[in-house]
Each structure stands twice: as C-alpha cells, then as structure tokens.
C-alpha positions in Angstrom: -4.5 14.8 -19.8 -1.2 13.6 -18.8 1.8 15.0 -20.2 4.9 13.1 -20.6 8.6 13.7 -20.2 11.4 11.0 -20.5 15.0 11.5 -19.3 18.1 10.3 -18.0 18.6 11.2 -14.3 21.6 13.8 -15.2 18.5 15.5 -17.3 16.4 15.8 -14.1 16.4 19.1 -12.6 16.7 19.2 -8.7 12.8 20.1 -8.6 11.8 17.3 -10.7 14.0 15.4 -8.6 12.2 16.1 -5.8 8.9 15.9 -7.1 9.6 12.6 -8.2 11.1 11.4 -4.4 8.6 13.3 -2.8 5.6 11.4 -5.0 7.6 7.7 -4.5 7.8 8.7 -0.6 3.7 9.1 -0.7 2.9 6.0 -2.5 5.5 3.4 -1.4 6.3 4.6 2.3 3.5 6.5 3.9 0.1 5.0 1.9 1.4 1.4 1.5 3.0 1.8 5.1 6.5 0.0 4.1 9.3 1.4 5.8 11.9 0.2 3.1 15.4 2.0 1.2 13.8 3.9 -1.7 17.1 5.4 -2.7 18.6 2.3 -3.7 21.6 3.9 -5.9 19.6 3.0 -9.1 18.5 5.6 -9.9 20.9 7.3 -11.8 21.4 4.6 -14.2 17.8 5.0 -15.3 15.6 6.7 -17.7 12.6 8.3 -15.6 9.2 8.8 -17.2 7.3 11.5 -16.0 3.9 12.5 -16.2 2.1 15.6 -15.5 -1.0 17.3 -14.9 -1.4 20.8 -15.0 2.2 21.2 -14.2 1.9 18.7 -11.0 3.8 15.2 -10.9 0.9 12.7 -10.8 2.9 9.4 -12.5 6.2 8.0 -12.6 8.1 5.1 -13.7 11.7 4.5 -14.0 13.0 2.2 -16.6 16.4 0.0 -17.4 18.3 -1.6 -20.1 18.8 -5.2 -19.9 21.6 -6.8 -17.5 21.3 -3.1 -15.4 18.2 -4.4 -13.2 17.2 -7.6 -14.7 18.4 -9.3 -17.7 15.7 -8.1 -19.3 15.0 -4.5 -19.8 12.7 -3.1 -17.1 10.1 -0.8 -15.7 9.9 0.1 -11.9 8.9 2.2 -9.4 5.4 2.7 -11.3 3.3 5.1 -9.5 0.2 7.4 -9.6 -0.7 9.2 -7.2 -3.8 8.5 -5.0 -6.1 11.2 -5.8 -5.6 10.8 -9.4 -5.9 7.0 -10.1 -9.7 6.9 -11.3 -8.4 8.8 -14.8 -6.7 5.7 -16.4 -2.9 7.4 -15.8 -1.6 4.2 -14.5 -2.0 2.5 -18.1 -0.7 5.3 -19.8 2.2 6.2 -17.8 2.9 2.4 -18.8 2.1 2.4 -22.6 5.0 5.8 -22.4 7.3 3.5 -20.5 7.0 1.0 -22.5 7.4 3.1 -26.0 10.5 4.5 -24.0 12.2 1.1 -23.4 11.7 0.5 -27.5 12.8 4.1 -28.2 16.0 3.7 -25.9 16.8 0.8 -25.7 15.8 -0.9 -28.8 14.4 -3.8 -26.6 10.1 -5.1 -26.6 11.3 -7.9 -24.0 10.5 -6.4 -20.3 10.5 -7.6 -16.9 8.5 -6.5 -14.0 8.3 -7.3 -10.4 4.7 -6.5 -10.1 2.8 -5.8 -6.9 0.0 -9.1 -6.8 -3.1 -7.1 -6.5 -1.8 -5.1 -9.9 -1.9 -8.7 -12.3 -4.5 -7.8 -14.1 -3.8 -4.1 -14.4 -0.1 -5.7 -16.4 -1.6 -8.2 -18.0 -4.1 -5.9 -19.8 -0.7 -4.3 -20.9 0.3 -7.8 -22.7 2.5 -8.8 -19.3 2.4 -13.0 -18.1 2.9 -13.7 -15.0 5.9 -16.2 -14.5 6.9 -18.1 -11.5 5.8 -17.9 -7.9 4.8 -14.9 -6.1 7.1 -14.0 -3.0 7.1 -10.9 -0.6 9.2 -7.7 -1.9 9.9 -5.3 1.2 6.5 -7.3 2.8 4.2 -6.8 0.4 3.1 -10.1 -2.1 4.8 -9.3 -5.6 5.3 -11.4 -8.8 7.3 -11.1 -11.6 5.9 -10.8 -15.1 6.9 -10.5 -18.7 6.3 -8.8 -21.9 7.7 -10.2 -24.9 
C-alpha cells in the first residue's frame, strides 16, 4: 500500500527533506549513472508528493503550476525506488500527482519531459507524446502531454 502526502516545500520537514534527496540521489545519480545538478533551485516553488511504505519513502514526484516550469502545469522528478517497482507505485504515485495538480492548481493540462523508455508507462496515464525526442542530462527524453 502506498501512502500519500502532498506539500509545499516550507511543509517538508528536514527528514522528509532528506529522504526525498537521498531517494532522487539513488535513482537519478547513482542507478542511472548521470552525474548532473539535482538541486536545481526548484524545488522550493513546488508541491512534493510523497509516497510511503511502512513509514519508508519509496515514490516521489514534484509538481508545478503553469509558467513556473513549463507553461503548462507539471510533474517531475517521478521516482520509485528500485526494489519496489514491481508493485504498480510508479502509476499511482502519478494518478496522486496528477489529482494534486487539479486540487492545487485547478489545472488537467500537464506537461512532462518523460524519460523514452517510460512512453508507454505515460501514455497509459492518458499522456501523448509531442515533438522530437532529445537528450536531457544524456539520457533520451520526450516531452508529452495530458490534456
């Protein structure tokens, strides 16, 4: 079961905080191997979506109202972590991100820059693919849209 928590980055305490750099530092840096800036000064204009099991931080997005990332609102930063992938968290830490950029934000229009290997994983979630795909910190990304 994954439990969800949604808040602003002033909400976060400083071990949430560090759960959630600790988990982005697993996935992005050390099992994809991309040396890149995680802490891109972003993060504290974002909502961040939590999800736990058993107490432990196993799936995270961050999300943005339009014209703050994209001019569409947006979700980023979606992770789960490795261990725990084969229990369908990835689509529901996205269904709660997406619910939170309606309950926030007011907004069903999002924008993604999606990892290409993950397209059909999105577009299961009602996300089209637009445009060409191009490399994002050197791995192959695209962007996609939900309307």
């Amino acid at each position: 079961m994954l439990n969800i928590k949604v808040k602003t980055f002033k909400e976060l305490t400083t071990y949430e905080l560090y759960d959630i750099l600790q988990l982005r530092s697993a996935v992005f840096v050390v099992e994809q191997d991309c040396v890149y800036q995680d802490l891109d000064g972003k993060d504290n204009k974002a909502w961040h979506v939590l999800g736990y099991n058993n107490e432990k931080l196993i799936a995270y997005t961050r999300v943005f109202k339009p014209g703050l990332y994209f001019s569409h609102a947006s979700i980023g930063r979606v992770i789960v972590a490795q261990n725990e992938r084969r229990h369908n968290y990835g689509k529901k830490i996205m269904e709660a991100s997406i619910e939170a950029v309606k309950t926030h934000f007011n907004e069903t229009a999002i924008k993604i820059s999606a990892q290409c290997y993950l397209t059909k994983f999105y577009s299961n979630l009602g996300f089209k693919a637009v445009g060409d795909t191009y490399l994002e910190d050197g791995i192959p990304h695209v962007t996609m849209i939900k309307e």
